[in-house]
N, C-alpha and C positions, 0 to 999 in steps of 0.2 A: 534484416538478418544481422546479429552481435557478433561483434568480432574482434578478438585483441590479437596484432599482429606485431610483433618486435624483432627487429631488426640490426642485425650488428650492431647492438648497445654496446658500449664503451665508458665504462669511468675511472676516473682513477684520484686515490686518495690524496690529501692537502700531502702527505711526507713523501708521496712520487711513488706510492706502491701502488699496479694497478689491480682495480678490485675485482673489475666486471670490462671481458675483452672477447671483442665477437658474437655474442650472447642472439641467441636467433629463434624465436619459435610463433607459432601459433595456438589460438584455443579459438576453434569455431563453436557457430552458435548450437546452441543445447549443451557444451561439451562443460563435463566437471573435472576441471586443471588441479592440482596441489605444486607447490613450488616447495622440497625440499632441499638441508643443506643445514652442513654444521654451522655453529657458533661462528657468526665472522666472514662469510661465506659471499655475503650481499644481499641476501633477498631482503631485508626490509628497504635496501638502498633500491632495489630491481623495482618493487615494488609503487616506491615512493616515482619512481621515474613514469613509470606505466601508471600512475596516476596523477602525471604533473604538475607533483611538488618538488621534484628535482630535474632540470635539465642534464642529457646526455652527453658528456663531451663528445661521444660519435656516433653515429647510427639515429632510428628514428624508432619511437613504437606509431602505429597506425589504428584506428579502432572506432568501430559502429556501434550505435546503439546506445543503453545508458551505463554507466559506468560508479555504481554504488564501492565506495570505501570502507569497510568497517575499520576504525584505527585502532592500532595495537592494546593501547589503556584504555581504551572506552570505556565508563564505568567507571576506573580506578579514580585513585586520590588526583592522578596524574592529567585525568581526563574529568570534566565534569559531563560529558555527553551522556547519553543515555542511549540504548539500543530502538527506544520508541522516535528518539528526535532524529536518527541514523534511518527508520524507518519512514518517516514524514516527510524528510531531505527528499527520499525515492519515491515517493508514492505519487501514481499519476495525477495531473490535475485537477482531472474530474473526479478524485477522491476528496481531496483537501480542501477543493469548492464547494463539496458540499457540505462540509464541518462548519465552515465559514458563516454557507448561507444561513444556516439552520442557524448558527449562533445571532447572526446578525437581524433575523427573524425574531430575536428574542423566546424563542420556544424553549418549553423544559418536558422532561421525559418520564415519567413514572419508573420507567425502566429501558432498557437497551435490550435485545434478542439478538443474537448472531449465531449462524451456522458453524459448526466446529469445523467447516474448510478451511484451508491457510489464508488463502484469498479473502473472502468473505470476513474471516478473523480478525484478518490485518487493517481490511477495508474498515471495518466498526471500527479498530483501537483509532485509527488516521483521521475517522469521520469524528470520532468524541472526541479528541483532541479539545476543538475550540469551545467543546458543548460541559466538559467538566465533567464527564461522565464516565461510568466504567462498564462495557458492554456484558451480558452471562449467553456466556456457551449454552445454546442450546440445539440437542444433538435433531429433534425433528424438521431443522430448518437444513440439515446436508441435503435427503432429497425426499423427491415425492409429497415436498408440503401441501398441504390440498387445503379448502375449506374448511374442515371439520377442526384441521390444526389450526387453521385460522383464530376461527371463530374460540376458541379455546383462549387464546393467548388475548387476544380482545376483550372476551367478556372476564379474565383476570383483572381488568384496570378500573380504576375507580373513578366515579363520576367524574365526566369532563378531563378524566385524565388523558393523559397520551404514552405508547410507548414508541419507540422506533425500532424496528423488525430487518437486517440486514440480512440476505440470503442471497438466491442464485432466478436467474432468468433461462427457462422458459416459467419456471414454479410461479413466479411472483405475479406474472401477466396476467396467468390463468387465474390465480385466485382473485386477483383484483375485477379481473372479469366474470366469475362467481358470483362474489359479493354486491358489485356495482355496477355489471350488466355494459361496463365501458371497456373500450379495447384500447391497452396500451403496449406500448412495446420497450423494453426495459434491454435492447443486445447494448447501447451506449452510453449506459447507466441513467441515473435521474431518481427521484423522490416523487410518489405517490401519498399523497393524506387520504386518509378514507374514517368515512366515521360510521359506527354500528349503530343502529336503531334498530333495535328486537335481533332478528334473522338477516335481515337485510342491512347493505351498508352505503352507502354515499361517496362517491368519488368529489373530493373539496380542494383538491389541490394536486396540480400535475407538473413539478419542475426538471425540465431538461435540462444538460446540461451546460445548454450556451445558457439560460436563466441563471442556473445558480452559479457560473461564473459571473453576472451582471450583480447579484445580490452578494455575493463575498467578498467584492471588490472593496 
């Protein structure tokens, strides 16, 4: 469970004015905080402290869980970061390893699919990353992809090509098990290869995710 907990913070400015005195709250998990306040006020100083780049002369913040930044110029002239490297920074391992593998595999993709869920969305922008690729929304991959979707998106690709299909589990098991007649289970992520001949498809490659941490490496 995520938790930012701050405690009698205390700073006070280099000319002896103090800025931020007593300062005490909570944001449990699930909970969406906003931190207002005029020009001058402290929050980006509050801010900076609750994500330690500034020590507090008094008090302590306390806190579970992961702890994503987005910095105030991101983007700007001021910042060269980009909101996808702010994303990447955060993204679980088992996300990132498998951009890695897949590159370090040397494979290339006809195309990229990805479900319009956030997750799913983010998961392809994270995964192409190391692959140079650019994923396309596609809405039949939210739910209920079956078979017939399948086999659609497959018999689109051109000889010996490949594409990479990023969606949601239980959907992806079933149709792999559809096609290939193999039983996988996708709740802790991993990559499936499967290849089409005619109606039917071929199960060629099954990587979990301790694997393609060992091939990103």
């Amino acid at each position: 469970m995520g938790f930012v907990d701050v405690s009698a913070v205390r700073h006070t400015l280099p000319d002896g004015r103090v800025l931020l005195d007593e300062v005490s709250f909570r944001v449990g998990d699930g909970v969406r905080a906003a931190l207002v306040g005029e020009n001058g006020a402290g929050k980006t100083t509050l801010l900076r402290i609750i994500g330690g780049d500034l020590e507090p002369e008094a008090g302590g913040v306390a806190r579970s869980g992961g702890l994503g930044v987005m910095r105030q110029f991101i983007g700007s002239v001021r910042d060269g970061t980009e909101v996808r490297d702010l994303l990447l920074d955060l993204s679980p391992p088992a996300v990132r390893d498998a951009g890695r593998a897949l590159a370090a595999l040397e494979l290339t993709f006809q195309a990229v699919y990805t479900s319009p869920k956030v997750r799913a969305r983010d998961t392809a922008l994270l995964a192409c990353e190391a692959l140079g690729e650019e994923p396309i929304v596609t809405p039949v991959l939210a739910e209920d992809f079956d078979l017939s979707d399948a086999r659609d998106l497959l018999l689109g690709v051109e000889p010996d090509g490949r594409i990479l299909v990023v969606g949601h589990n239980p959907d992806f098991a079933q149709v792999v098990h559809d096609l290939t007649g193999a039983r996988v289970d996708f709740k802790k992520g991993g990559v499936a290869g499967v290849r089409l001949e005619g109606t039917r498809g071929e199960l060629v490659a099954l990587l979990r995710p301790r694997e393609l941490d060992r091939i990103g490496v």
